[in-house]
N, C-alpha and C positions, 0 to 999 in steps of 0.2 A: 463577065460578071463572076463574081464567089459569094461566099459564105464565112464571115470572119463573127470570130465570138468579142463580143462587146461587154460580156461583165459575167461575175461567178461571184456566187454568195454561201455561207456554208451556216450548217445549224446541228448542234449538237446537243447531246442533255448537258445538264447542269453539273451532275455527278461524276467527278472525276474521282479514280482508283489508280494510284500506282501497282507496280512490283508488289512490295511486300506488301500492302494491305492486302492484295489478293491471294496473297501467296498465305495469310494467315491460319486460314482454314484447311490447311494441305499437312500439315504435321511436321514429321520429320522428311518430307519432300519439298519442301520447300524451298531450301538452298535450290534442290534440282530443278523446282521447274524456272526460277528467278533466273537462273544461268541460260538456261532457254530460252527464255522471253528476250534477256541480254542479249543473246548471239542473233535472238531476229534482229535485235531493235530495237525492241521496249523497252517503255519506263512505266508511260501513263497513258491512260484509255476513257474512254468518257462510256458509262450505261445507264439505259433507259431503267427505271425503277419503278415503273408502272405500265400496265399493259395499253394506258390511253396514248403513252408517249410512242406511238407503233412507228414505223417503219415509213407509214402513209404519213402518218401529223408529221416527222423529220422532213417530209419531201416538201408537204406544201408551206409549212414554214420558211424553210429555205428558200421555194418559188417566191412566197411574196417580198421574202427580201429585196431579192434581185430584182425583182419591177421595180420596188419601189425606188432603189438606190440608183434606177435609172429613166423615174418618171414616166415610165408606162404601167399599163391594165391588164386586165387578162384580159379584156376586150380585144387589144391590140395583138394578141398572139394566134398565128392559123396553125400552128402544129404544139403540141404536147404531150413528148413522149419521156413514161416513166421505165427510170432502169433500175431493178432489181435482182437478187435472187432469193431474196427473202420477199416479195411479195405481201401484200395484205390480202388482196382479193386477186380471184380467179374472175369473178363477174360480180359488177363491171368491173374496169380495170381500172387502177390506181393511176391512172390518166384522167380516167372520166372523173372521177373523184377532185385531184387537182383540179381540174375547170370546173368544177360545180364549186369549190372553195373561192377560185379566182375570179367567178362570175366570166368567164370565158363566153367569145359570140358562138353561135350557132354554127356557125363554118367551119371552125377548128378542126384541124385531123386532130384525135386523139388516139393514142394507142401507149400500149406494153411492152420490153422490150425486154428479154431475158440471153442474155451472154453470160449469165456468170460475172464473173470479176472482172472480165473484160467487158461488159455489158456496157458502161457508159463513153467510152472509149467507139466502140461499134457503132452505139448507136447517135455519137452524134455526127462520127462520120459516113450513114447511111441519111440523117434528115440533113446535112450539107448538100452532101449528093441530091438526094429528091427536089431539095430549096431550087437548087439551081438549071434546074428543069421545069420550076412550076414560076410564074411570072406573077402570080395571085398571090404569092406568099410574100412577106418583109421578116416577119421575127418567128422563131422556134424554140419554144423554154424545153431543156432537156435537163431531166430533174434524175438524180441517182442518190440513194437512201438502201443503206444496208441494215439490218441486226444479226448477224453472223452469230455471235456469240449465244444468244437466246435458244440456237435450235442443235447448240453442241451436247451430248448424252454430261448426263450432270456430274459423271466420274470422269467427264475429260477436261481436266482444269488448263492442261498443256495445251490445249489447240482453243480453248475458250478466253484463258488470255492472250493472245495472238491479236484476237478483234477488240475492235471500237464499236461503239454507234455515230454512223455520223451521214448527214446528208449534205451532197451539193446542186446549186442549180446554177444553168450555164446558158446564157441568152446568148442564139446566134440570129444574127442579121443577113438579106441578101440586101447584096451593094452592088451595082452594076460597072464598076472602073475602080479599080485599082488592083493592088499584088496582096493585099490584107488575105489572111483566110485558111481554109483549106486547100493544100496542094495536093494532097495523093497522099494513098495508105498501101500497107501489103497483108498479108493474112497468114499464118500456118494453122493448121488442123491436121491433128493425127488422134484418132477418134478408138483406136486397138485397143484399148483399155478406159473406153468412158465409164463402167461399169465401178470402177475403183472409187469414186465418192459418189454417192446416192442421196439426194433428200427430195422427197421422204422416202424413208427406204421401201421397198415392195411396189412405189410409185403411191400414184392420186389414187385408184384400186381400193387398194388397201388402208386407207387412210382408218379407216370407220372398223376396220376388221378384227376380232377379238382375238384370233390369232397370234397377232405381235404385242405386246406392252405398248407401254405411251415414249418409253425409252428407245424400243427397238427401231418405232419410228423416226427418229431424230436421226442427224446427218450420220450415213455413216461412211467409214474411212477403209480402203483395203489397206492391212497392215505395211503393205508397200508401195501404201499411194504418195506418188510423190508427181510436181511439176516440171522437176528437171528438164525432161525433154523437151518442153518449151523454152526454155530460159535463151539457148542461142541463136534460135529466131532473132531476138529481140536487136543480137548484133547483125547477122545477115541481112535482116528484114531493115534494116536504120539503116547501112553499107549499098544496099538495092535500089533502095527510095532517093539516097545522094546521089549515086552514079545515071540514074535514069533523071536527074534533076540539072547534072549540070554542077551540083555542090560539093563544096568541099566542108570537114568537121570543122576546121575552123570559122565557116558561117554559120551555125549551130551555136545560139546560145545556152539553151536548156537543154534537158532530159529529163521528163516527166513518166518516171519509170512507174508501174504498182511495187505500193510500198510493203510487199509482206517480206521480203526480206534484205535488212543490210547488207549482209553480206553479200548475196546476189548481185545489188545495186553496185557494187565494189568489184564483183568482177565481170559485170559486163563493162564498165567506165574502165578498167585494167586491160579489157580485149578490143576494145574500141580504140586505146590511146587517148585518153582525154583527163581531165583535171577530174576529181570527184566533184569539187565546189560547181559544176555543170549539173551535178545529178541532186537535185534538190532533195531532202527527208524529212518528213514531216510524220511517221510511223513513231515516233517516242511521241509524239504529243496527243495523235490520236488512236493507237493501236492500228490495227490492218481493218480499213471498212471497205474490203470489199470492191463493189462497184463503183465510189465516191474517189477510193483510194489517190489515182492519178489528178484528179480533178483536186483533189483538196492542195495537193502540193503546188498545181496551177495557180489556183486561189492564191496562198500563200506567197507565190514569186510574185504576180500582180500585184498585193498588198506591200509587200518590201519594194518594190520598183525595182528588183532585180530583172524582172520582163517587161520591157518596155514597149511600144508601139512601134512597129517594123521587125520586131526579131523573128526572126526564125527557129523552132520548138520543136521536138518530139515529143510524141505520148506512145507508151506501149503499157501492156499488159496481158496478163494469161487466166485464162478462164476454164471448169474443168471440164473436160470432155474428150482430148484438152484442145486449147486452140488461144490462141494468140493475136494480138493486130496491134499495126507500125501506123500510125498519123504523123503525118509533119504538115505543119501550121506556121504562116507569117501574122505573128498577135498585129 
């Protein structure tokens, strides 16, 4: 038996910003930070323009799509788990919320699932896992919806154009015969510096505390936070998963990398040996959203029929803390 994903729907605002529009408001910085945004990736970014468009409405939008576009209810779903790290609520969880919108049964595992940027990646390779031990379960809608941008300090226009708003939702099935599915993942965490990005900063504590401004609370960045040290995971961790598999890169059609930076994407595909047209980007159309990020570029190969039925796929991504994870998948 596995766990193979059967359909991905994505939901965004309406509001699209490229480059210079955002770059409007920055003055004589503006060249600089456009050249920025370029060497990630960027062009164009989609944001929410109202506080009702939250993070939560992006997820369950996106969840009903995907029922829909595949003739099921929320009835029909036993697990619903939301990935975040922008969050709406603490209690209940932005789970329980989806099934109260999807009219979900009574039986549904619901829960929350916080990685970070890797968050949707983890978690839909831990309700794979779970699916295929429980014999009572058929489908698992795993819904990732970011706003990144909303909780960057308002003088940080460089790291606030980076993100998107964007949600996706990823229906997996248990099927009891065939190779469809999830095969195995592998993990890094090196945790010596999770301290270097904070939100909110002081923690949940301080949330209410008049000590900090409403700024200080917002994400903050050690001047030398960077994710580097995850980055070649993502070839070891890919190189690990072949060798314990039996495969070779020539049976790899994709690489569904997190899309925060081109350049990265370019030289992991440079260190691996492989074509870039294998590494799909979809970061100029949406900006970096986060936990959706990999999943959106899935979306996207599905929709092109660049990914077809029987291929073979990687997903990876890096989350702060820091920590990383490798899935390979036959769609």
């Amino acid at each position: 038996m596995n766990v193979k994903i059967i359909g991905t729907e994505v939901y965004h605002p309406a509001t699209k910003i490229s480059n210079e529009e955002l770059a409007q408001t920055a003055g004589e910085s503006a060249a600089k930070l456009i050249g920025i945004w370029e060497y990630f990736g960027r062009k164009d970014r989609y944001y929410a323009t109202n506080d009702e468009e939250s993070t939560l409405m992006m997820g369950i939008e996106a969840a009903k799509a995907v029922l829909k576009a595949h003739g099921l209810s929320g009835s029909d779903l036993d697990m619903i788990v939301f990935s975040s790290g922008t969050h709406d609520f603490s209690a209940p969880t932005d789970a329980a919320l989806v099934h109260q919108a999807l009219e979900g049964k009574d039986t549904c595992i619901v829960y929350d699932s916080n990685a970070n940027c890797v968050g949707m990646v983890v978690a839909a390779d831990q309700a794979a896992r779970a699916m295929t031990t429980n014999n009572k379960m058929k489908y698992a809608l795993i819904v990732g919806s970011e706003q990144i941008a909303r909780f960057y300090k308002e003088g940080d226009l460089a790291s606030k154009g980076l993100c998107g708003d964007a949600a996706c939702a990823v229906l997996l099935e248990r099927i009891e015969e065939g190779d469809q599915g999830l095969i195995d993942s592998a993990y890094y965490t090196n945790s010596q510096k999770a301290e270097d990005m904070l939100f909110p900063y002081g923690g949940m504590t301080q949330m209410f505390s008049e000590q900090l401004t409403l700024e200080e609370k917002k994400i903050y960045l050690h001047p030398e936070y960077n994710v580097n040290v995850a980055f070649p995971t993502a070839v070891s961790n890919i190189e690990l998963l072949l060798r314990e598999h039996g495969l070779e890169k020539s049976d790899i059609t994709h690489y569904m990398l997190s899309q925060l930076n081109l350049s990265v994407i370019k030289d992991i595909a440079g260190k691996l040996g492989e074509e870039l047209d294998k590494f799909p980007y979809v970061g100029d159309i949406y900006g970096y959203t986060g936990t959706s990020s990999p999943f959106l570029t899935l979306h996207h190969a599905i929709q092109a029929g660049t990914l077809v039925r029987g291929d073979l796929f990687f997903m990876w991504s890096v989350g702060a803390g820091i920590t990383s994870c490798a899935t390979l998948w036959r769609l």
